[in-house]
MITI-596646 format. One line per field, with one value per residue: residue number from 1; residue in three letters; y, x, z of N, C-alpha, C, O in turn. Coordinates in Angstrom, 1 decimal, padded with zeros to 4 digits, m for minus. Layout:
// MITI-596646
num	c(NUM ...)
residu	c(ALA ...)
ny	c(Y ...)
nx	c(X ...)
nz	c(Z ...)
cay	c(Y ...)
cax	c(X ...)
caz	c(Z ...)
cy	c(Y ...)
cx	c(X ...)
cz	c(Z ...)
oy	c(Y ...)
ox	c(X ...)
oz	c(Z ...)
This chain:
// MITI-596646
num	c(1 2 3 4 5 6 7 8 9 10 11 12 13 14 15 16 17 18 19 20 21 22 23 24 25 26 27 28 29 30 31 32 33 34 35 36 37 38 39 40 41 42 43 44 45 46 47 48 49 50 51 52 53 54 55 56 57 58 59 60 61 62 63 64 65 66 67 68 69 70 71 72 73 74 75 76 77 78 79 80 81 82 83 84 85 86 87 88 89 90 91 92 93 94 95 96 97 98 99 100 101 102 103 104 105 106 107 108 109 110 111 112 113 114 115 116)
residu	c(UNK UNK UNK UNK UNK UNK UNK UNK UNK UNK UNK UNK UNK UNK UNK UNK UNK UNK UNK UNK UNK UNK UNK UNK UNK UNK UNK UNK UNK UNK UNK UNK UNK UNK UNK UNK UNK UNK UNK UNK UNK UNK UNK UNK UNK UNK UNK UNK UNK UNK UNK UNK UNK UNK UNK UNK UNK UNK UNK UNK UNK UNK UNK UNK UNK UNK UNK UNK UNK UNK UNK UNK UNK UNK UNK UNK UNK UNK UNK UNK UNK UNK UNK UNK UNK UNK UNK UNK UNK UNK UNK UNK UNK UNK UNK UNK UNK UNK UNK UNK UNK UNK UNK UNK UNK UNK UNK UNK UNK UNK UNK UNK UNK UNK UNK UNK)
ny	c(170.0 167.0 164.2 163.0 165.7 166.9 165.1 165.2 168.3 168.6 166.8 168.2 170.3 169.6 168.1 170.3 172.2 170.4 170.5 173.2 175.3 178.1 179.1 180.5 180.5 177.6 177.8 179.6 178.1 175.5 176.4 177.8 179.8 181.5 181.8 180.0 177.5 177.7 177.6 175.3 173.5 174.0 172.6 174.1 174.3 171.8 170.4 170.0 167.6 167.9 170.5 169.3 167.5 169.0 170.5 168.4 167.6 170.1 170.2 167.4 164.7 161.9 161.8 160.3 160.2 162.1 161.6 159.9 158.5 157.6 158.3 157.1 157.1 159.3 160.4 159.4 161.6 163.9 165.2 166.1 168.3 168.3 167.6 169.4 171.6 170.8 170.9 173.5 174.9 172.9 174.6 176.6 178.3 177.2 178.6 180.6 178.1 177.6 180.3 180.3 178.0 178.6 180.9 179.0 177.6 179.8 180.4 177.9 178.3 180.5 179.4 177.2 178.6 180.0 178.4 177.4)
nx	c(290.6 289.2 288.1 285.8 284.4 284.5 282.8 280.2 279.4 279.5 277.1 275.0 275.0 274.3 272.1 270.3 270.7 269.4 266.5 266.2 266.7 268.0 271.1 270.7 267.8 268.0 269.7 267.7 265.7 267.1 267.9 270.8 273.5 273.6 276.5 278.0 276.8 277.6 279.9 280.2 279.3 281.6 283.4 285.2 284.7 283.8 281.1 278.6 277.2 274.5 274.0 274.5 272.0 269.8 270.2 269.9 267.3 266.0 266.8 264.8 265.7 267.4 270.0 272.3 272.2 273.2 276.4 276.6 278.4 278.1 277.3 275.3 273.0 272.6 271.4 268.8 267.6 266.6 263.7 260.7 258.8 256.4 256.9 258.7 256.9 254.8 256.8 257.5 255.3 254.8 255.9 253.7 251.5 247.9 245.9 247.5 248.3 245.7 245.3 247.6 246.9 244.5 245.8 247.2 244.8 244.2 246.0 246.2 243.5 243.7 246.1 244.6 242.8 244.1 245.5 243.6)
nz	c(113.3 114.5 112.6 113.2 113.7 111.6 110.1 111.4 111.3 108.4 107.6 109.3 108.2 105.4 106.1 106.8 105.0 103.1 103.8 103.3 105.1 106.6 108.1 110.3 111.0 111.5 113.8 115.6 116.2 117.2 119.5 120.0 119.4 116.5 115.2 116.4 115.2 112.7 113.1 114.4 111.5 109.7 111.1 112.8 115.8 118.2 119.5 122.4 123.6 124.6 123.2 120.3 120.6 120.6 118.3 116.7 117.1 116.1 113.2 112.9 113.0 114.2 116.4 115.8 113.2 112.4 112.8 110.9 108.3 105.8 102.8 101.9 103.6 104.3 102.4 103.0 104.5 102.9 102.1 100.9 099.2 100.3 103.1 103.9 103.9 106.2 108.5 108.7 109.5 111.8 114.0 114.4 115.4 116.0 115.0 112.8 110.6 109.9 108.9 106.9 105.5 104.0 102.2 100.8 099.8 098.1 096.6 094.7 093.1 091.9 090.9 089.3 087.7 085.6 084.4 083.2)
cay	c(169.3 165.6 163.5 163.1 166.9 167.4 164.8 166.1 169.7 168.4 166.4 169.2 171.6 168.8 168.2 171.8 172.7 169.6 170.9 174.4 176.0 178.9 178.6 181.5 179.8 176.3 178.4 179.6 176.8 174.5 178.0 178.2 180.6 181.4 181.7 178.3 176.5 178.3 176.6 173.2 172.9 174.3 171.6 174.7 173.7 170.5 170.6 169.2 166.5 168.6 171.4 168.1 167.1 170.6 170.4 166.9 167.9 171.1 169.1 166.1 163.8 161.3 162.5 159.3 160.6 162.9 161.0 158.9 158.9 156.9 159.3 156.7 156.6 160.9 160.9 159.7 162.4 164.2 165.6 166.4 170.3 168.8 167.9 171.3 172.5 170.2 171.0 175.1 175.1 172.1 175.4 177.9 178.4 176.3 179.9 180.1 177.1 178.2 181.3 179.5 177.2 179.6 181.2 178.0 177.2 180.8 180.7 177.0 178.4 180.8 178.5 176.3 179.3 180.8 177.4 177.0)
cax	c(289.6 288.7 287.4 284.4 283.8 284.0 281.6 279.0 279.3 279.4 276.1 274.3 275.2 273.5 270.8 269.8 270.3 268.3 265.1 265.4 266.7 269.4 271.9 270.2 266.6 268.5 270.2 267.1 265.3 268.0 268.7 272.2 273.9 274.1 277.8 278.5 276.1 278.4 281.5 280.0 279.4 283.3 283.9 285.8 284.0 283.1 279.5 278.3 276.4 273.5 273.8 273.7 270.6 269.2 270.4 268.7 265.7 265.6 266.2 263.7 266.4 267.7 271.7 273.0 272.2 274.5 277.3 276.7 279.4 277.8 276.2 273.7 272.2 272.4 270.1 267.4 267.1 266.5 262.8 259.7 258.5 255.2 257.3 259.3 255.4 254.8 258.1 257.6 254.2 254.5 256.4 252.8 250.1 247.0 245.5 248.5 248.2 244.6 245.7 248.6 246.0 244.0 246.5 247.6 243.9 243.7 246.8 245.8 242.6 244.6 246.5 243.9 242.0 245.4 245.8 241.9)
caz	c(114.1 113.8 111.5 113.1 114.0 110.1 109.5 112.1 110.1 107.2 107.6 109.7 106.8 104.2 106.5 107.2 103.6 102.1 104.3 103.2 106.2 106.6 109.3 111.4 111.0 112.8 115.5 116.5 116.4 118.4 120.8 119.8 118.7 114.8 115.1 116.9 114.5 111.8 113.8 113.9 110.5 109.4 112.1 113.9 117.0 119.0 119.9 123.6 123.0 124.5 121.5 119.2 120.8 120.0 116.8 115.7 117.5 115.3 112.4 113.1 112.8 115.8 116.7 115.3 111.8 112.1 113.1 109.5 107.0 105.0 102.5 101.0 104.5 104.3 101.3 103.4 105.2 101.9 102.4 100.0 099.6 101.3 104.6 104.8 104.6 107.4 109.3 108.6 110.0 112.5 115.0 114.3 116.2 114.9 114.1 111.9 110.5 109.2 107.9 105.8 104.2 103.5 101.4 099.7 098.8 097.1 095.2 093.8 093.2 091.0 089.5 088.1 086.8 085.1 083.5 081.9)
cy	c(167.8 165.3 163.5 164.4 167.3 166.8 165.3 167.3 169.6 167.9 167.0 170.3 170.6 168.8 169.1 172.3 171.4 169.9 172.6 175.7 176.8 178.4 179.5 180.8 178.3 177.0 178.5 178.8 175.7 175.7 177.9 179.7 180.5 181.1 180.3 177.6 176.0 177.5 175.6 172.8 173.2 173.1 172.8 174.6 172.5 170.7 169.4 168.5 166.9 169.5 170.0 167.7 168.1 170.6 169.4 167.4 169.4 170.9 167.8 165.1 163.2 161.8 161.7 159.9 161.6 162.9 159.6 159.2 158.3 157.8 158.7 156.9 158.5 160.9 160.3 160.3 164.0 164.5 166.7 167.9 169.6 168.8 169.0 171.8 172.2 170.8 172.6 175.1 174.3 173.1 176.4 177.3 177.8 178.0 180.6 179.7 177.6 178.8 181.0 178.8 177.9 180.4 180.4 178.1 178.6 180.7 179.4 177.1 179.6 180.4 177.8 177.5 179.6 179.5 176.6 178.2)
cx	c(289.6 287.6 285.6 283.5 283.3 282.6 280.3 278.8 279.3 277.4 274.9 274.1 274.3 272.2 269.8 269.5 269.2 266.7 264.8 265.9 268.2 270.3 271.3 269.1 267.2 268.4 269.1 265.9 265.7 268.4 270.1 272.6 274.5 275.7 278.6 278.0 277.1 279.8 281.6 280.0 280.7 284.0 285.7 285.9 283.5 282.0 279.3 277.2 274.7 272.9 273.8 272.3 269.8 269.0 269.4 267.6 265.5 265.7 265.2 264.7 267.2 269.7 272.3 273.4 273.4 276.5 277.9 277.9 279.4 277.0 275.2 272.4 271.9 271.4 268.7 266.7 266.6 264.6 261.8 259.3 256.7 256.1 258.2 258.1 254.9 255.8 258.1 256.4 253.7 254.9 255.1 251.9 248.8 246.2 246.4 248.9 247.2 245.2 246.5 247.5 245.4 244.5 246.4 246.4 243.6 245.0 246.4 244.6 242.8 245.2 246.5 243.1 243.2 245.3 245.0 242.3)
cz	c(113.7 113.3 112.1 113.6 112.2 109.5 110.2 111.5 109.2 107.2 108.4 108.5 105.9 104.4 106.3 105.9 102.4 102.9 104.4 104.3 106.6 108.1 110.6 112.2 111.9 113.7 116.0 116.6 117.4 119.3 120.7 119.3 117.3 114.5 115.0 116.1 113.2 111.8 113.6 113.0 109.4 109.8 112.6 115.5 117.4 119.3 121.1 122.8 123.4 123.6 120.3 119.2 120.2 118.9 115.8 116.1 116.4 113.8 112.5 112.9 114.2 115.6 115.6 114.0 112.0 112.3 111.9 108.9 105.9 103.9 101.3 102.3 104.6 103.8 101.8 104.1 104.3 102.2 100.8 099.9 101.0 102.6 104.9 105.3 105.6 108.7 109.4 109.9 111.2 114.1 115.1 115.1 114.9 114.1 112.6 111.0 109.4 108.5 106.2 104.6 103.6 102.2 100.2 098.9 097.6 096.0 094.4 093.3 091.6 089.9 088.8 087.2 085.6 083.8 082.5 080.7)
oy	c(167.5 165.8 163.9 164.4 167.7 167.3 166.0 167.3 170.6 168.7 166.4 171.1 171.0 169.2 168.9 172.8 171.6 169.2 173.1 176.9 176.2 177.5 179.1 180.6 178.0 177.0 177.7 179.3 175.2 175.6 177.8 180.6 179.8 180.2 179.8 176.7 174.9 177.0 174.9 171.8 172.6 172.6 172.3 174.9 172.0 171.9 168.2 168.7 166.4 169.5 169.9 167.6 167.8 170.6 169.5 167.8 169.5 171.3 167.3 164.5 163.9 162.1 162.3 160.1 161.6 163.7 158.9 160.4 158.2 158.0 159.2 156.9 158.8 161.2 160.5 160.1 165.0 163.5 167.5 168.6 170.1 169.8 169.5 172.3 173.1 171.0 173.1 175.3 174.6 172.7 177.2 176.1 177.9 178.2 181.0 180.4 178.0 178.3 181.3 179.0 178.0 180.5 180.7 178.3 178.5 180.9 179.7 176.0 179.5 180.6 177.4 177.2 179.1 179.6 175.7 178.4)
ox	c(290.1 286.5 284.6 282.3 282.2 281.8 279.5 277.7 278.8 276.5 273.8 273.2 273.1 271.3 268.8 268.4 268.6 265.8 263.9 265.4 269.3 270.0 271.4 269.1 266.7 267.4 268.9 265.0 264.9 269.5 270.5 271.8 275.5 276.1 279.3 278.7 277.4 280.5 282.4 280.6 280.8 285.0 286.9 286.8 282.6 282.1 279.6 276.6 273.8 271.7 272.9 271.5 269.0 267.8 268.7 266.9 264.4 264.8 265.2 264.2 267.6 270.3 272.7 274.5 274.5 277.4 278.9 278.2 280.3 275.8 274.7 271.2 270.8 270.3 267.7 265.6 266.4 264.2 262.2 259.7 256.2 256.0 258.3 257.9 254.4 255.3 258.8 256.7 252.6 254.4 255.4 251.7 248.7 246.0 245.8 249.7 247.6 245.7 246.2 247.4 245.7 243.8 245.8 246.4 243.0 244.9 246.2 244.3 242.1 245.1 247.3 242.8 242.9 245.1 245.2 241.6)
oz	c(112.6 113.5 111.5 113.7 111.7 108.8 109.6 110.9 108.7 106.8 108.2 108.2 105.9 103.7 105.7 105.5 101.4 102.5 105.0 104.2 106.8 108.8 111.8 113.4 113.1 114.4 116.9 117.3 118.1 119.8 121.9 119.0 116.9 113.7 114.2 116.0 112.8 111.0 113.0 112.9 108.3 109.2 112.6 116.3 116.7 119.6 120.9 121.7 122.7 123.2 119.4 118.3 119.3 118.4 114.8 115.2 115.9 113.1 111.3 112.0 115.1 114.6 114.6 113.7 111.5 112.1 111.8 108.9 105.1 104.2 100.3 102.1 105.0 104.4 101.2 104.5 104.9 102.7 100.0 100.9 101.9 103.3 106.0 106.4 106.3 109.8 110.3 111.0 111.7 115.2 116.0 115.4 113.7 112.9 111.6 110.3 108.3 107.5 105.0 103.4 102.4 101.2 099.1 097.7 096.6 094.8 093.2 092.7 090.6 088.7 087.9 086.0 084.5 082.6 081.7 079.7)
């Protein structure tokens, strides 16, 4: 393939895995299929510039990024655990949403007692 199929796969593979997210969890996210996602980032496959669109949009990131090969300009797409928590929960129903906190505040709730 070319150079710039590899870098697109390459930098979708970085992306995807610096926010946490399996290759299946993308696909269905960007409605692709896991396989092709699998392709793109081997850079076995060319990706329409519509499944890219998908793709950035299921990453939060604009296309371009992924067309970088600059990999100081990669690492700013490098993301905190709070925005995965953001980015996990930004696809749930606000009932959902609730629930989740809810959780969180009981296990920190937990883990300040644990630690008196």
């Amino acid at each position: 393939m070319s150079r710039i199929s590899t870098i697109v796969g390459e930098n979708i593979r970085e992306i995807r895995q610096s926010k946490g997210l399996s290759q299946e969890r993308l696909a269905l996210r960007a409605g692709i299929n896991p396989s092709f996602l699998g392709q793109i980032e081997r850079a076995e496959k060319s990706p329409t510039i519509s499944s890219l669109e998908k793709v950035a949009s299921a990453l939060e990131v604009k296309v371009e990024e992924l067309f970088q090969s600059n990999p100081d300009e990669l690492q700013k797409t490098n993301t905190t655990y709070l925005e995965k928590i953001i980015f996990e929960l930004s696809h749930r129903t606000n009932e959902e949403q609730e629930d989740i906190y809810k959780i969180i505040i009981q296990l920190l709730v937990f883990k300040d007692k644990k630690e008196k």
